[in-house]
C-alpha positions in Angstrom: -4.5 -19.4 30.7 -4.6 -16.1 28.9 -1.9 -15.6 25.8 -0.5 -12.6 27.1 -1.7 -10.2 23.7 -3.8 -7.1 24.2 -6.6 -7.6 21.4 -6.9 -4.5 21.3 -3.5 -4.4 19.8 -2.7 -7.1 17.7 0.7 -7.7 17.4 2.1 -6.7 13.7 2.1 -9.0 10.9 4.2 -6.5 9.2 7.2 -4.5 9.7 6.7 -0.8 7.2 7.9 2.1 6.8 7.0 5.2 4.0 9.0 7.9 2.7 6.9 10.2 1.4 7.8 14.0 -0.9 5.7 16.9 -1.0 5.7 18.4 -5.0 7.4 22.4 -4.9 5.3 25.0 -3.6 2.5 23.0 -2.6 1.3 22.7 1.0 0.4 19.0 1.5 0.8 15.9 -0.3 -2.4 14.0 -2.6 -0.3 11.0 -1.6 -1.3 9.4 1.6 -1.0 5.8 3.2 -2.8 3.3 5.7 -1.5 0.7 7.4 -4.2 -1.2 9.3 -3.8 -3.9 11.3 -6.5 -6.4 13.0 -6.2 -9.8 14.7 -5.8 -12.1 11.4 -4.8 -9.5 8.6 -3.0 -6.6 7.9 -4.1 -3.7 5.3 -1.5 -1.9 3.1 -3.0 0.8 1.2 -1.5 3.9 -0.8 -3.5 6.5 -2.2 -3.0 9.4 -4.7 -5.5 11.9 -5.3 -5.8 13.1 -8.7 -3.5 16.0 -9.4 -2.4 17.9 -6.4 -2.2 20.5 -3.6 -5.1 21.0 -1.6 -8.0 19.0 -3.7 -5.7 16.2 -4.6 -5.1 15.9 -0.8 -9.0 16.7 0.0 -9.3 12.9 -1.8 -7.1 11.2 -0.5 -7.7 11.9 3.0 -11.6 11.2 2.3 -10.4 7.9 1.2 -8.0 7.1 4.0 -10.4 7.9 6.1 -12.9 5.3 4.9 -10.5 2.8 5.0 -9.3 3.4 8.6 -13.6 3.2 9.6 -13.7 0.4 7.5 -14.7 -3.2 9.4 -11.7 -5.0 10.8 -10.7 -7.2 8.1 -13.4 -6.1 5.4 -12.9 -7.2 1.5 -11.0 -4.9 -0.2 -13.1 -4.8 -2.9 -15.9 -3.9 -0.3 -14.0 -1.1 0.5 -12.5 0.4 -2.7 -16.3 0.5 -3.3 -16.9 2.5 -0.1 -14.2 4.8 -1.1 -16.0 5.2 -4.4 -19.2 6.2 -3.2 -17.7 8.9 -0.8 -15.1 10.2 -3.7 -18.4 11.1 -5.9 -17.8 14.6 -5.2 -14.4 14.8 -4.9 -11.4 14.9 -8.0 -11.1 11.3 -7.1 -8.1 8.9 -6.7 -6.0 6.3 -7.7 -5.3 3.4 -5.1 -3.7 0.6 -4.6 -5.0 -2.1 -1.7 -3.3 -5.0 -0.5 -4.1 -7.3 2.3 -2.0 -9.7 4.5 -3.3 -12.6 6.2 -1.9 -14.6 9.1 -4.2 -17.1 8.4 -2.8 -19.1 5.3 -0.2 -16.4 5.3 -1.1 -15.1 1.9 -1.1 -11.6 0.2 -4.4 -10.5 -1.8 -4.1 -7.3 -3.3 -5.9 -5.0 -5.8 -5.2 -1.6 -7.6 -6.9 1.3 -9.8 -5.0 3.4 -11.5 -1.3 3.8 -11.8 -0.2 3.3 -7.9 2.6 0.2 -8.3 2.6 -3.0 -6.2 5.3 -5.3 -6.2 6.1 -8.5 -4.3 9.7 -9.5 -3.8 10.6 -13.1 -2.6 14.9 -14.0 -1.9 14.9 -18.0 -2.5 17.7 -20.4 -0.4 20.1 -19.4 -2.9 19.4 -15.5 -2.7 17.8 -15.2 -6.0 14.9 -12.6 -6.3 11.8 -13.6 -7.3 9.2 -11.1 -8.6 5.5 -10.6 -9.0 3.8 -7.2 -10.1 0.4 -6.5 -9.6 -2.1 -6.2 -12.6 -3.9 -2.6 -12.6 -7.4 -1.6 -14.0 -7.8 1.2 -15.3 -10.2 3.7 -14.0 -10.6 6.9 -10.9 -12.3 5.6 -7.5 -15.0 8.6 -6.9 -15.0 8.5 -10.9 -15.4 5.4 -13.3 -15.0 2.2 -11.8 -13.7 -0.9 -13.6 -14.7 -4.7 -13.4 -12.4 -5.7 -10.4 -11.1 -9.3 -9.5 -8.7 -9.4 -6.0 -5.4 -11.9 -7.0 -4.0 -13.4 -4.2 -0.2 -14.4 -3.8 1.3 -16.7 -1.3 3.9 -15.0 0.9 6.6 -16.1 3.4 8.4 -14.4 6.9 10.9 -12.2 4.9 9.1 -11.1 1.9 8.7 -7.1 1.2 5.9 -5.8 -0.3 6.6 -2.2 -1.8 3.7 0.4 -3.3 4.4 3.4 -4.8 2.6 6.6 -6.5 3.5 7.2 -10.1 6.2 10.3 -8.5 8.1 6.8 -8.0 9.7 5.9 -11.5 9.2 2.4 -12.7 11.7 -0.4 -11.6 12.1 1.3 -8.2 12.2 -2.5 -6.7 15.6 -3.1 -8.7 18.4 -3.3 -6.4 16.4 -4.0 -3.2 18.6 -5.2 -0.4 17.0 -7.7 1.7 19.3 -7.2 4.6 18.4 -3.7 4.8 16.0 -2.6 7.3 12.6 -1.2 5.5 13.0 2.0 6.1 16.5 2.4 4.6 15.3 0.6 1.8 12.5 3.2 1.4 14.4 6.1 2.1 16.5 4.9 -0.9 14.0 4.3 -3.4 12.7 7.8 -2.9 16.3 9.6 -3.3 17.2 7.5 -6.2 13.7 6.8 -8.0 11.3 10.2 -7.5 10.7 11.9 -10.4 10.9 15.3 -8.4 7.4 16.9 -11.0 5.0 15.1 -8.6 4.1 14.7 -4.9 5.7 10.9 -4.8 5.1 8.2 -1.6 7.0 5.1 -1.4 5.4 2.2 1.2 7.6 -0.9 2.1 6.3 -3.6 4.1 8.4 -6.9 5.4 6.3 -10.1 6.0 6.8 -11.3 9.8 4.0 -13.2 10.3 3.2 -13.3 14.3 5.5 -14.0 17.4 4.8 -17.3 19.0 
């Protein structure tokens, strides 16, 4: 007997949501976002091309749009080199990947530049555990550095947030975990942009998958 589930869309792993600004006087954002999702995994990813308006924009989209061709459930260090090679004659970007796996329900995640990843966990006793990504330095589509994915164990519940550097730093203090993830987004980006930058703000809850 058949499960019921469309493979053809697999049911989410994650609940998300992005707030996003767009700097003065500029048309469209460098900052962009993917949110893939396949039968076993989920992909996070935020991008920010270097500088902004329309060039900064011109590279992110090329990489979004490498990542969204991209094999279901590829390695994301396969594919931050895949978005190097087609950023060669672009300004480049700065990205952060992170990927979310039904599987062993862990998080693996990996980041050039200066786009922010943090994992928050509540414990029984609603205290806030907190792990922050390591970034290397380096432009995709410019200079590469050594990479090494790190993966994390994650549980239903835990939020995942990414943000461009138009997100000041400790964005991720005074995250409510009752609040649904796009109000907690939505905050973060009123109380945290630095208003002298496109800025994009990604939160993601942990769900796992419905019985």
């Amino acid at each position: 007997m058949g499960t019921g589930l469309n493979p053809a869309h697999p049911p989410a792993l994650v609940d998300w949501a992005i707030a996003s600004s767009t700097l003065v006087g500029q048309s469209e954002s460098g900052d962009r976002h993917v949110v893939k999702t396949s039968t076993n995994s989920t992909l996070l990813a935020v991008v920010d091309g270097l500088g902004h308006g329309e060039e900064a924009a011109h590279a992110a989209k090329t990489a979004v749009r490498v990542m969204e061709q991209a094999v279901p459930d590829e390695s994301l260090l396969v594919q931050i080199q895949s978005c190097h090679r087609a950023l060669k004659e672009t300004r480049g970007v700065v990205m952060t990947l992170v990927s979310v796996s039904i599987l062993d329900h862990t998080l693996t995640w990996l980041g050039v530049g200066n786009v922010n990843a943090v994992l928050l966990h509540q414990n029984a006793k609603a205290n806030i555990n907190t792990e922050t990504i390591v970034l290397r330095g380096g432009v995709v589509g410019y200079e590469m550095p050594n990479l090494r994915a790190v993966v994390l164990p994650v549980v239903p519940g835990d939020l995942i947030l990414i943000a461009t550097d138009g997100i000041r730093g400790g964005f991720e203090q005074g995250v409510l975990f009752s609040d649904k993830v796009q109000a907690i987004a939505d905050r973060i980006m009123a109380q945290h942009s630095i208003k002298t930058d496109d800025a994009l703000i990604l939160v993601a809850r942990y769900v796992g998958r419905p019985s």
